[in-house]
C-alpha positions as CSV (number, residue, x, y, z in Angstrom):
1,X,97.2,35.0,141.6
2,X,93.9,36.5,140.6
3,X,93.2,39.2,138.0
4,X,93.0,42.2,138.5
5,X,95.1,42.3,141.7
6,X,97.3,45.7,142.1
7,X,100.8,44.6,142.0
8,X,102.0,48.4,142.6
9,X,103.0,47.7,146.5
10,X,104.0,44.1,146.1
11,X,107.3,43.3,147.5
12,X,109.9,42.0,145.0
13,X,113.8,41.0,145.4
14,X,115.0,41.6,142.7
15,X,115.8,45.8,142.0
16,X,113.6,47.7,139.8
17,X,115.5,47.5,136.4
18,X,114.7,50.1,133.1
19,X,112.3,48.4,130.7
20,X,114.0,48.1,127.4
21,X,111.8,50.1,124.4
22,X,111.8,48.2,120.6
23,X,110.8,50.7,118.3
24,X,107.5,49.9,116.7
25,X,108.4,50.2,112.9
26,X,104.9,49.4,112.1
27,X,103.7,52.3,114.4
28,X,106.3,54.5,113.1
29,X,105.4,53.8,109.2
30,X,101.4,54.4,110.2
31,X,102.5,58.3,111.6
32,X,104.4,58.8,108.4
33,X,101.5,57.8,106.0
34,X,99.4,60.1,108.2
35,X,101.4,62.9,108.1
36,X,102.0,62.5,104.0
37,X,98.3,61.8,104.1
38,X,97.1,65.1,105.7
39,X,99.7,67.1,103.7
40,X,98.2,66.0,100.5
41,X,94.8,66.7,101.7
42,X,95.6,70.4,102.9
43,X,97.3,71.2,99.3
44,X,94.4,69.4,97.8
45,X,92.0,71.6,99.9
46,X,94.0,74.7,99.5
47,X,92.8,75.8,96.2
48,X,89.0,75.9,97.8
49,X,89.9,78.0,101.1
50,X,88.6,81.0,99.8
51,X,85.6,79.7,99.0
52,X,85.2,77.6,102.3
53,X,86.7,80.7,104.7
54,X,83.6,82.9,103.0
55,X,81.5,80.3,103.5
56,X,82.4,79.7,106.8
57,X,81.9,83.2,107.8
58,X,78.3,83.1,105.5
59,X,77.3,80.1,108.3
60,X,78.3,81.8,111.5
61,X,76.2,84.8,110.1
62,X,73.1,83.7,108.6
63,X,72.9,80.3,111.4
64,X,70.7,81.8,113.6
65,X,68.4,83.0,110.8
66,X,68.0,79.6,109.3
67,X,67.9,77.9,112.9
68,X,64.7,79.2,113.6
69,X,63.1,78.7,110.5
70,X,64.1,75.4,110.6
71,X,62.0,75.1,113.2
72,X,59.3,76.7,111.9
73,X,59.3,74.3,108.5
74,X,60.6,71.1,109.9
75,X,62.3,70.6,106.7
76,X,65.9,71.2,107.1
77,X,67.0,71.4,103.2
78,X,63.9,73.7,102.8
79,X,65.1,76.7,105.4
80,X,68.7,75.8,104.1
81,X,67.9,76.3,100.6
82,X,65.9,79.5,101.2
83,X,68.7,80.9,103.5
84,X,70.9,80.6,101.2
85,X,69.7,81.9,97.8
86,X,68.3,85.3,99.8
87,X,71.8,85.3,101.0
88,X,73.0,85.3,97.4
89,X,70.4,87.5,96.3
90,X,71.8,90.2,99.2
91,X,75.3,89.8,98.3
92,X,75.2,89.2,94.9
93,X,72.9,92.1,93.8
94,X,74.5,95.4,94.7
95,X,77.7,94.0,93.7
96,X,76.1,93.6,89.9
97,X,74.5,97.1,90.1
98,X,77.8,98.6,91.5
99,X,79.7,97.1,88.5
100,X,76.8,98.4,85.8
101,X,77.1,102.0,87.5
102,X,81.3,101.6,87.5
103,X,81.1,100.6,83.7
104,X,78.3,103.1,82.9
105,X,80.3,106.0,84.3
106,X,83.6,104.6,83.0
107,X,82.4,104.7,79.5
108,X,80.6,108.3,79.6
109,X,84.1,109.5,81.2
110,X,86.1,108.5,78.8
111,X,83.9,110.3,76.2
112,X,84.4,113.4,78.6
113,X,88.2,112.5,79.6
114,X,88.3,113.2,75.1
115,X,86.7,116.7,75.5
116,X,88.6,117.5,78.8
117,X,91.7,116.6,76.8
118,X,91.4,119.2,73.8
119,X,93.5,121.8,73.0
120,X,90.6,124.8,73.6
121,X,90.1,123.6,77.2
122,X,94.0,123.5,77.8
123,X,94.3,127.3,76.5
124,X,91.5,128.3,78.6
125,X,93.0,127.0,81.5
126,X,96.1,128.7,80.9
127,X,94.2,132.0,80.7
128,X,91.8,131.4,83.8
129,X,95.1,130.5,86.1
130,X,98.3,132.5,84.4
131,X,100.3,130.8,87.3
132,X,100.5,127.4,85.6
133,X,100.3,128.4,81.7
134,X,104.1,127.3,81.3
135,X,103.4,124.1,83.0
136,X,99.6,124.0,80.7
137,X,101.9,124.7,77.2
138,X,104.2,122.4,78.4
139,X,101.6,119.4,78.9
140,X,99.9,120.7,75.2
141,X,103.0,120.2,73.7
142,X,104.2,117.2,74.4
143,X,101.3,115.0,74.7
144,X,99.2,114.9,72.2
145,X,95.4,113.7,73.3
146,X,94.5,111.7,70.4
147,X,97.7,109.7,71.2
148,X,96.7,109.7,75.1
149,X,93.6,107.9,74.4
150,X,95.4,105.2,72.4
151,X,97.3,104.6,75.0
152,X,94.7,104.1,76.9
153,X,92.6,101.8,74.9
154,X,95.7,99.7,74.6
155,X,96.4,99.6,78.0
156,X,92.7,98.5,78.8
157,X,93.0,96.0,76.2
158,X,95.9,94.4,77.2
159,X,94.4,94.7,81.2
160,X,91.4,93.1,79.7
161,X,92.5,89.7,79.4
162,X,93.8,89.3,83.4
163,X,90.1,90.6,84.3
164,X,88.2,88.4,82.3
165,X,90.4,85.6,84.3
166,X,89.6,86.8,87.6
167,X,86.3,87.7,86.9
168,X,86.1,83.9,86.2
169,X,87.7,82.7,89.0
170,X,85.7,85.3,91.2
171,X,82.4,83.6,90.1
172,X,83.5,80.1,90.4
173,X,84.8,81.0,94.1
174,X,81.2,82.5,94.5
175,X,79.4,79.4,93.6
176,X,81.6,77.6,95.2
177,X,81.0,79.5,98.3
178,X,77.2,78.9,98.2
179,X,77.8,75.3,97.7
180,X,79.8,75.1,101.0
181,X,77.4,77.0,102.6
182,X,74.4,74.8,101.8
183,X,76.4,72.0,104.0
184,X,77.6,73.9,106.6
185,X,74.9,75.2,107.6
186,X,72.5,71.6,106.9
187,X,75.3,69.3,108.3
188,X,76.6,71.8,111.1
189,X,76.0,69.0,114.5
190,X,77.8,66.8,112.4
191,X,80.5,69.1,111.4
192,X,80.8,70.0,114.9
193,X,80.7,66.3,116.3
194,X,83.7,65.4,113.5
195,X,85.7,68.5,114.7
196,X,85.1,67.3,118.1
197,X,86.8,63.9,117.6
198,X,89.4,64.9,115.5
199,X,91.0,68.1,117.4
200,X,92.9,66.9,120.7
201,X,90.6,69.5,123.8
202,X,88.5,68.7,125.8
203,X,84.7,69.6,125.8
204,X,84.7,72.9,127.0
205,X,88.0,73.6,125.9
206,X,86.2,73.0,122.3
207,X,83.6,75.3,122.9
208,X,85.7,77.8,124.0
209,X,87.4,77.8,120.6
210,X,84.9,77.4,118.5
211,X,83.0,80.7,120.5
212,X,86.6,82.1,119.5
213,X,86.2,81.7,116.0
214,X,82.7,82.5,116.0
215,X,83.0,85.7,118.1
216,X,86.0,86.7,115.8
217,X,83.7,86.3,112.7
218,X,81.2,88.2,113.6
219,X,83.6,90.8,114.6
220,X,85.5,91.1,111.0
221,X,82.5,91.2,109.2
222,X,80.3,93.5,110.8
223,X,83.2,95.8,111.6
224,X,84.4,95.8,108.0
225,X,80.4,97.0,107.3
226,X,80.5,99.5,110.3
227,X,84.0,100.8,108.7
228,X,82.6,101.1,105.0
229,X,79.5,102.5,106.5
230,X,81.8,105.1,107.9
231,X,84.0,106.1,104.3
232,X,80.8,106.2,102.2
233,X,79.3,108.9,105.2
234,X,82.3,110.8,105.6
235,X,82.8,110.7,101.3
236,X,79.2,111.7,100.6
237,X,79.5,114.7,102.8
238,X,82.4,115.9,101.0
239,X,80.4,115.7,97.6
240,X,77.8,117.0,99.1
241,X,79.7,120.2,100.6
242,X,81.3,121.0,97.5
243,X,78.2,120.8,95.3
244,X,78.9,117.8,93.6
245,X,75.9,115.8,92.2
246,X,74.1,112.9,93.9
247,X,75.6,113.0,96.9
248,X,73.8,110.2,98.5
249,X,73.7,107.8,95.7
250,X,77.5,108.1,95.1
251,X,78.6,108.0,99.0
252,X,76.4,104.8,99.2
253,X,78.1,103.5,96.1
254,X,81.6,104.7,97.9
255,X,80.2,102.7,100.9
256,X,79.8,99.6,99.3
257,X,83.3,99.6,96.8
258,X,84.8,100.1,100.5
259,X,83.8,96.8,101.6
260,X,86.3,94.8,98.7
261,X,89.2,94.6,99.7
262,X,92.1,96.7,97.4
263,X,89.4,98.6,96.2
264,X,87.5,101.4,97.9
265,X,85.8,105.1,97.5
266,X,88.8,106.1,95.6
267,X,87.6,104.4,92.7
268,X,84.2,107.5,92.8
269,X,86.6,110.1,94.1
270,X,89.8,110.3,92.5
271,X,88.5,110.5,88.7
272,X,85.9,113.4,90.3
273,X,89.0,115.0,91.4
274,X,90.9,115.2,87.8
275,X,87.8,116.5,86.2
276,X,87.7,119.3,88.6
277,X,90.8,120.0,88.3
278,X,90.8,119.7,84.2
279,X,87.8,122.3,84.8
280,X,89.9,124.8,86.4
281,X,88.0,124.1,89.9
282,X,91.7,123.6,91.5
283,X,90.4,124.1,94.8
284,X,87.6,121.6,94.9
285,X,89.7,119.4,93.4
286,X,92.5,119.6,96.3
287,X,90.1,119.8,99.0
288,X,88.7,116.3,97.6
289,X,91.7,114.8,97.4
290,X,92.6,116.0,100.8
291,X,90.1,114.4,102.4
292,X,90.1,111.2,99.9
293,X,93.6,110.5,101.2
294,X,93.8,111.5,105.0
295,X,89.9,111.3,106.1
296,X,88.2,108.6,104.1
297,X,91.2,106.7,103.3
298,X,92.9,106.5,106.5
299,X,89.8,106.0,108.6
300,X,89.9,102.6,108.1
301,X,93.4,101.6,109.4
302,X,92.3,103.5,112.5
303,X,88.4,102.5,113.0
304,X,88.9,98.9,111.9
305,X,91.3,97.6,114.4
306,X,89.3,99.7,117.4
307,X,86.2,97.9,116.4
308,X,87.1,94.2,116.0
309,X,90.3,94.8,118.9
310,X,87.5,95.7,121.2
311,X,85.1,92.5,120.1
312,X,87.8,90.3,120.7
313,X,89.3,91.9,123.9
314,X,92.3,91.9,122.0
315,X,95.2,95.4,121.5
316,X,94.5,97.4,118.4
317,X,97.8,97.1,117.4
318,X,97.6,93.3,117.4
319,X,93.9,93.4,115.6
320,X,95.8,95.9,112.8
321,X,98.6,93.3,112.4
322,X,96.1,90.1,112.2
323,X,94.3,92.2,109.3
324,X,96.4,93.6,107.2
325,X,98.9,90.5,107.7
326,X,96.3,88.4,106.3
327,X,95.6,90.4,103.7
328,X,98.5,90.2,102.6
329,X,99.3,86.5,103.5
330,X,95.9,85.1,102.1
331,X,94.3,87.2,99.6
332,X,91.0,89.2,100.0
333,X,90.0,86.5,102.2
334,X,92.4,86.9,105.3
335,X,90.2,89.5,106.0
336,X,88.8,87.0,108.0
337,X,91.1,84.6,108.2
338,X,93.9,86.7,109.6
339,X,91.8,87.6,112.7
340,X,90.6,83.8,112.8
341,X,94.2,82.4,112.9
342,X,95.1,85.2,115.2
343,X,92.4,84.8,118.0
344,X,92.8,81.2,117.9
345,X,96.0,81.3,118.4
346,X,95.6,83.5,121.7
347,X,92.6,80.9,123.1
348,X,94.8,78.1,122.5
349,X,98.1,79.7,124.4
350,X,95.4,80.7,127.2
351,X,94.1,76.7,127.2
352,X,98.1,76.0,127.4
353,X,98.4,78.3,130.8
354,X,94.9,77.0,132.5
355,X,96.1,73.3,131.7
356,X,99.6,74.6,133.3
357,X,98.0,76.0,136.1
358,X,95.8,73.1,137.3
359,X,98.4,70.7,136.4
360,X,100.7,72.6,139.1
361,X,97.6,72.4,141.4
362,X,97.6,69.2,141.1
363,X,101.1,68.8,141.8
364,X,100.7,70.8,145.3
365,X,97.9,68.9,146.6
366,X,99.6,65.6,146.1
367,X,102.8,67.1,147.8
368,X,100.3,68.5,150.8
């Protein structure tokens, strides 16, 4: 008989009988070493997916930049190594300047939270507002503002200790971010090519993914700036409408602390609030808060999913969910993550259905 000959229509005598299956302990013991293998790599990797989600997000932005001066150079470690250090230099800059204005301000308030807090101010707020002088002589009498700011100098100190550790762990997630970056973007084709082999689509089914992920990036980001954008505006005004000083430079600081996640403008505008109201300006002082809590602070849960639902053609109520959920799931990270994990998610169901759908094509033709 000669190879290769199709033996699918030969004729036989003897019935067609079920082929007996030997499970293949080798094969077996090679998909249970692969499956302990990849666990202990993903709890290996786990403690660096900050870092490599923020650099991640870092490539997809700045990879267009450093593409073209790549080509301008022709020395790929050159435009890598200048992308990234001005990228530093943009994030990492107004970050240090917010912090020395924060601590600036936090110091010369506490010298003025120890005037606000004497007993000449209290009584002349009891005269200037006789409505709330039982509440005032209440508040004199039982908490005495020498022992207020020991309590709070104790409580700072004993705060101090947790912030020096994530301060530390924020910086070494920051270098390591930069590190990752540096090989992302000078290794992406062969990033890409690895991914390629390694997750089970096709070609274009790939690319449609990875355009997912991308497209879902850029959407996070740039609507987490358009939102912060939005709080410092709408926070300056109010400053600036009541009189307050430096409107500008403190709804741009606003703007910024709105960009970290589980901080925001009310770290500028609550303390401006007390020490209106410890001034007798009650008024100001509710009208701030006011708009702190329903305007500026609210704006964000509304804006936020609006923007980045309609980047990713996807229901605001689902964009809320992705965000905040991976906020809360991952950390200050699933910022980005969240929406990643989410939008992925949908492109692989809608892979599943066109799959489905030509299968059953398929199917039809063969029957016609």
């Amino acid at each position: 008989m000669p190879f290769g000959r199709n033996l699918e229509h030969e004729p036989t005598d003897q019935p067609d009988k079920p082929v007996a299956t030997v499970p293949d302990r080798a094969s077996l013991t090679v998909k249970l070493l692969l499956a302990g293998a990849v666990v202990l790599t993903a709890l290996i990797a786990l403690p660096f997916l900050p870092a490599l989600v923020w650099a991640l997000a870092l490539c997809v932005l700045v990879y267009p930049i450093e593409a073209r001066l790549r080509r301008s150079l022709a020395l790929p470690w050159l435009s890598v190594s200048i992308v990234v250090v001005a990228t530093g230099v943009i994030i990492v800059v107004p970050f240090l300047l917010i912090g020395s204005v924060l601590l600036s301000e936090a110091l010369n308030g506490f010298d003025l939270l120890e005037q606000l807090l004497s007993s000449d101010r209290w009584r002349k707020i009891g005269v200037d507002y006789p409505a709330i002088t039982p509440a005032v002589e209440w508040t004199a009498r039982h908490f005495e503002p020498s022992q207020l700011l020991r309590g709070i100098a104790d409580r700072l100190g004993s705060w101090s200790a947790g912030l020096i550790q994530d301060s530390l762990l924020g910086i070494l997630t920051l270098l390591m971010t930069f590190y990752f970056l540096f090989y992302f973007l000078r290794d992406r084709r062969r990033i890409l090519g690895s991914a390629r082999l390694l997750v089970p689509l096709e070609p274009g089914e790939f690319d449609a993914l990875a355009e997912t992920v991308s497209r879902t990036i850029y959407a996070s980001v740039y609507g987490t700036i358009a939102v912060a954008a939005l709080q410092g505006l709408l926070a300056g005004l109010m400053f600036w409408w009541l009189g307050l000083p430096s409107p500008v430079f403190w709804g741009v600081i606003m703007g910024l602390l709105a960009i970290v996640p589980f901080l925001g403008a009310f770290v500028v505008w609550v303390p401006v609030a007390i020490v209106l109201a410890i001034n007798g300006h009650l008024g100001s002082a509710a009208i701030l808060t006011a708009w702190g809590l329903i305007v500026v602070g609210l704006i964000d849960n509304v804006a936020y999913p609006i923007l980045v639902g309609k980047q990713l053609a996807m229901h605001s109520m689902v964009s809320f969910i992705a965000i905040v959920g991976g906020l809360l799931l991952f950390g200050t990270y699933g910022i980005v993550l969240g929406p990643i994990v989410v939008a992925s998610a949908v492109c692989l169901l809608q892979i599943r259905r066109e799959r489905d759908l030509r299968g059953q094509q398929d199917s039809e033709q063969v029957v016609t």
